[in-house]
C-alpha positions as CSV (number, residue, x, y, z in Angstrom):
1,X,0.0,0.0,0.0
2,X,1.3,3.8,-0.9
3,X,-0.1,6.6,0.7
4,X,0.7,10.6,-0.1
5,X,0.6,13.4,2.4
6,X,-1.5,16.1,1.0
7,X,0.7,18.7,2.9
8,X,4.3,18.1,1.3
9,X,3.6,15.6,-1.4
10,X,5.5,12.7,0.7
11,X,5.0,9.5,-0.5
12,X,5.1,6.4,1.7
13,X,4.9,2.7,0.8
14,X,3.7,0.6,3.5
15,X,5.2,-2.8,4.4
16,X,2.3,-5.6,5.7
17,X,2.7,-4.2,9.4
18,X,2.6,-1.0,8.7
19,X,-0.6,-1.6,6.7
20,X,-2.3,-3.2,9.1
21,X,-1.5,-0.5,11.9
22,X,-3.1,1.9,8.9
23,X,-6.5,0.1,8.0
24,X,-6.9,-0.3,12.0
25,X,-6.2,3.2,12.8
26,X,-10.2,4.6,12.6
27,X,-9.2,7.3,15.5
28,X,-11.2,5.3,18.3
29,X,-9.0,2.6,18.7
30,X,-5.6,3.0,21.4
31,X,-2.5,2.1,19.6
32,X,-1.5,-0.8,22.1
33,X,-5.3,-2.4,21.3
34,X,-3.7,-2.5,17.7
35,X,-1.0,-3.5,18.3
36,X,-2.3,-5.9,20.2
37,X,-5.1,-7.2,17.5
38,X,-3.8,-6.8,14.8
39,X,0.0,-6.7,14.6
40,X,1.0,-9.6,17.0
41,X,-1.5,-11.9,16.3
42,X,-0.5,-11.5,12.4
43,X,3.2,-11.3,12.9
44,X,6.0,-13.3,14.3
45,X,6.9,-10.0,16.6
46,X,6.9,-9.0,19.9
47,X,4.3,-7.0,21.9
48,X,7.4,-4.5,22.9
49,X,9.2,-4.3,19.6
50,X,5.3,-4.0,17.9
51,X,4.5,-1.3,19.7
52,X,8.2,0.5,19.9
53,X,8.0,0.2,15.9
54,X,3.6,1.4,15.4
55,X,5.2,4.4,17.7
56,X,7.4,5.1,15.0
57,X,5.6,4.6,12.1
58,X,2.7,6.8,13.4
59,X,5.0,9.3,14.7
60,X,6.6,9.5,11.0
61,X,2.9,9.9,9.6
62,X,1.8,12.8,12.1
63,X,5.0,14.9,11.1
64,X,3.7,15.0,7.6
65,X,0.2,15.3,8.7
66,X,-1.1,12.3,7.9
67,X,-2.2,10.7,11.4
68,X,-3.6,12.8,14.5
69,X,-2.3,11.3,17.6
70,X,-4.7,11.9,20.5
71,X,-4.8,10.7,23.8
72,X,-8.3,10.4,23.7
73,X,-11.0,9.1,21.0
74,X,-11.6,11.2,18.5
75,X,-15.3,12.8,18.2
76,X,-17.8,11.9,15.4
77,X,-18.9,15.4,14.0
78,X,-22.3,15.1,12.8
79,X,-23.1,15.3,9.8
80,X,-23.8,19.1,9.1
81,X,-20.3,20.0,10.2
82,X,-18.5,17.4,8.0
83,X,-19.7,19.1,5.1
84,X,-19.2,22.8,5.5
């Protein structure tokens, strides 16, 4: 999978992990529960080095605004204010 930031034009191509930790990433779920879910079950890795690495990659993805790390769940705007 490739993905673009719409800021600087930065492409990234995701490995399998990497692409899993993206699909997963719907602004509700923690990190660690993806980690968790998705990543180690799938993956012959560790719970520590999963989760050092997802830090990483989502890091990488926020500095070119392509994630929003919160340290809550995101709110579900209704509909009006999605579309103005």
């Amino acid at each position: 999978m490739m993905i673009m930031s719409a800021a600087d034009s930065t492409f990234f191509t995701l490995n399998e992990v990497a692409t899993a930790i993206w699909q997963a990433a719907d602004g509700k779920t923690p990190l660690a529960d993806i980690v968790a879910h998705h990543v180690c079950p799938s993956f012959d890795v560790t719970v520590a080095q999963a989760q050092a690495d997802a830090e990483q990659f989502v890091s990488d993805l926020s500095q070119h605004g392509i994630l929003i790390v919160a340290d809550h769940p995101l709110r579900e705007l209704p509909a009006e204010e999605v579309h103005k």
